[in-house]
C-alpha positions in Angstrom: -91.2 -93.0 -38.7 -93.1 -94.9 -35.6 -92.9 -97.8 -37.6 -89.5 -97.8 -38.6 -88.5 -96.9 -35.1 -91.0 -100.3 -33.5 -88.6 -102.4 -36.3 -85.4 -101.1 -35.2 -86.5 -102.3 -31.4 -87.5 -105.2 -32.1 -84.4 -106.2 -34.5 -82.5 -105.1 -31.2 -84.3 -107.3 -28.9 -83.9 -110.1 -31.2 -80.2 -109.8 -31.4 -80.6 -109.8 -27.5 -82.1 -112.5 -27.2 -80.2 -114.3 -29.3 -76.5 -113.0 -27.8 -78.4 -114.4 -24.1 -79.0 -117.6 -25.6 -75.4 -118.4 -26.6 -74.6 -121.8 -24.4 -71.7 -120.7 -21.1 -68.8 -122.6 -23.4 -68.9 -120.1 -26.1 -67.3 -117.6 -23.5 -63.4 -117.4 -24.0 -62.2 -116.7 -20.5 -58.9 -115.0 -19.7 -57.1 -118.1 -18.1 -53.9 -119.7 -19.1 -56.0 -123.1 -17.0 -58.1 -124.7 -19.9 -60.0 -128.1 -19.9 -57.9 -130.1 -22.6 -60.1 -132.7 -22.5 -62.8 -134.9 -20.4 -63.2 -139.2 -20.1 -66.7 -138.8 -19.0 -67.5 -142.1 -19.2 -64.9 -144.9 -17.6 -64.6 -148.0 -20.1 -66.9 -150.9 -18.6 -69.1 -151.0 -16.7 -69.7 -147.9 -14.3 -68.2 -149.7 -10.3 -67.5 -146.7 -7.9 -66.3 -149.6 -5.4 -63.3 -148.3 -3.6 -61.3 -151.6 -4.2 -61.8 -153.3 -7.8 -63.6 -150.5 -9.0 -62.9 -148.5 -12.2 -63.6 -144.6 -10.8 -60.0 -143.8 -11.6 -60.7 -144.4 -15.3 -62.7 -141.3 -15.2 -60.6 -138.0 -15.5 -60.8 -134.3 -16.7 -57.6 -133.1 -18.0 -56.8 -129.7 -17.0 -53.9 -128.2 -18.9 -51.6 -124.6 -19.1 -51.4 -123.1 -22.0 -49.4 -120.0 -21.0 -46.1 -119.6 -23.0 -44.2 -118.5 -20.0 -46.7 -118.6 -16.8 -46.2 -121.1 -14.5 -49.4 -122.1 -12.6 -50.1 -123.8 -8.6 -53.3 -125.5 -9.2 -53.8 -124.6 -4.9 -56.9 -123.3 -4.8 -58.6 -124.0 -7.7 -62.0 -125.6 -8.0 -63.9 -128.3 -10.5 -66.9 -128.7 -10.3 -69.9 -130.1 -12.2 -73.6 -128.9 -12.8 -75.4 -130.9 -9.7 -72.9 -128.7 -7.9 -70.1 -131.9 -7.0 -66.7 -130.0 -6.6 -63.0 -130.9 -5.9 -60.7 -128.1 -4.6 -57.0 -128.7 -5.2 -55.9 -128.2 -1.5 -52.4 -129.1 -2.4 -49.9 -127.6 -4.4 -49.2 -128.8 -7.8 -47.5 -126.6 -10.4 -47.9 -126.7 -13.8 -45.1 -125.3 -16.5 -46.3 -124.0 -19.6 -47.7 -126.8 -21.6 -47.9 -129.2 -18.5 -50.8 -131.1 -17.6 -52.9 -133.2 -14.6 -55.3 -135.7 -15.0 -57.8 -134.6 -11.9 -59.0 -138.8 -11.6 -61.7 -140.1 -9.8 -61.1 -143.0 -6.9 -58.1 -143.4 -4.7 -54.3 -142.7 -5.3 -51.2 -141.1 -4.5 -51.1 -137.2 -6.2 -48.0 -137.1 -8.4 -46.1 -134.0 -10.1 -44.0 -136.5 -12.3 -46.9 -138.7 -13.3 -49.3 -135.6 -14.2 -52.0 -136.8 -11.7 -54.4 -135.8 -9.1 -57.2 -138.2 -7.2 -60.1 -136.7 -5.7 -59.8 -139.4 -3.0 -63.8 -139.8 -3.8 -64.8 -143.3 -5.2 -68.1 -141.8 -6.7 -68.0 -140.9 -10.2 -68.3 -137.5 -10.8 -69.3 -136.9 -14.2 -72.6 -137.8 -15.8 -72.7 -140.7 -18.7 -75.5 -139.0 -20.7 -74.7 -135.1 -20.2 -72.8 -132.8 -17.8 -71.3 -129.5 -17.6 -67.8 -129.0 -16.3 -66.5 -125.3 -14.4 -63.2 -124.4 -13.2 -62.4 -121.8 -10.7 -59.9 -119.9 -10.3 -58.7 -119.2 -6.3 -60.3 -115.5 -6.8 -63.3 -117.5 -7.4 -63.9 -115.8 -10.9 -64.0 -118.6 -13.6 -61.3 -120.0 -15.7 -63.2 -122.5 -17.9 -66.3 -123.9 -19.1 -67.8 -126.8 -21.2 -71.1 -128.9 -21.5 -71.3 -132.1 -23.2 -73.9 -134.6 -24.2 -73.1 -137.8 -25.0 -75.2 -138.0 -28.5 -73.8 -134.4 -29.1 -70.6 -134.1 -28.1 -68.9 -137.6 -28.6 -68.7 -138.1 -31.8 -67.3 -141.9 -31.8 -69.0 -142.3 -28.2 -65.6 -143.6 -26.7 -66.6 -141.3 -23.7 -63.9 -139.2 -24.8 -64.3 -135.8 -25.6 -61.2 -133.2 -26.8 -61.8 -129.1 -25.8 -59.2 -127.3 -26.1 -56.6 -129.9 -27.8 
């Protein structure tokens, strides 16, 4: 019986072990806010310059995929793993099935053009591997994905789809 019982525990702990190891994406969260998709990696080279440079070619699109829930992005936070953030101070509402590019550089915020700047020349996002949150205002999370470049993009366009 003891030894059956010392099997059974450490069956357990292995399945323990392996549910703590699953990576933070594999979490569904309960938010109609989704990544749909992240240009990690602006096409040329990498210029954060503030005038010429191509910072703005870098973007995470956030999209709603409520049916029927219309959502104020005010209040929300992105942020990466080094702990760089953007809070949308601003409000901007997305319908259900609308989208905004959240864009690196400098620009003017746009409802009809789908498109926020973070008014930040750096780029955000790393080339080689980077993890992506979004917060809800309530500060509880409504998204999460990691990517590597080798593992994650595929055609290594710097594009890479989540949720479609």
């Amino acid at each position: 019986m003891r030894i059956r019982l010392v099997a059974t525990t450490a069956v357990a702990a292995g399945a323990l072990t392996a549910l703590s190891a699953v990576p933070a994406q594999a979490a569904e969260y309960n938010s109609a806010l989704k990544i749909r998709g992240i240009q990690y990696d602006a096409p040329g080279s990498d210029s954060n310059r503030c005038s010429g440079g191509n910072t703005a070619q870098e973007y995470l699109t956030i999209k709603n995929y409520s049916r029927s829930t219309t959502v104020n992005l005010k209040g929300y936070v992105v942020k990466d793993a080094a702990g760089n953030k953007f809070t949308f101070t601003a409000s901007h509402t997305l319908q259900p099935g609308d989208y905004v590019k959240l864009r690196g550089g400098n620009g003017t915020d746009s409802d009809t053009k789908n498109v926020v700047y973070r008014d930040n020349c750096n780029f955000m996002w790393n080339n080689d591997k980077d993890t992506i949150y979004v917060y809800k205002p309530s500060g509880s999370r409504a998204d999460v994905h990691s990517y590597t470049r080798s593992g994650s993009d595929a055609d290594r366009n710097g594009y890479i789809t989540y949720h479609g």
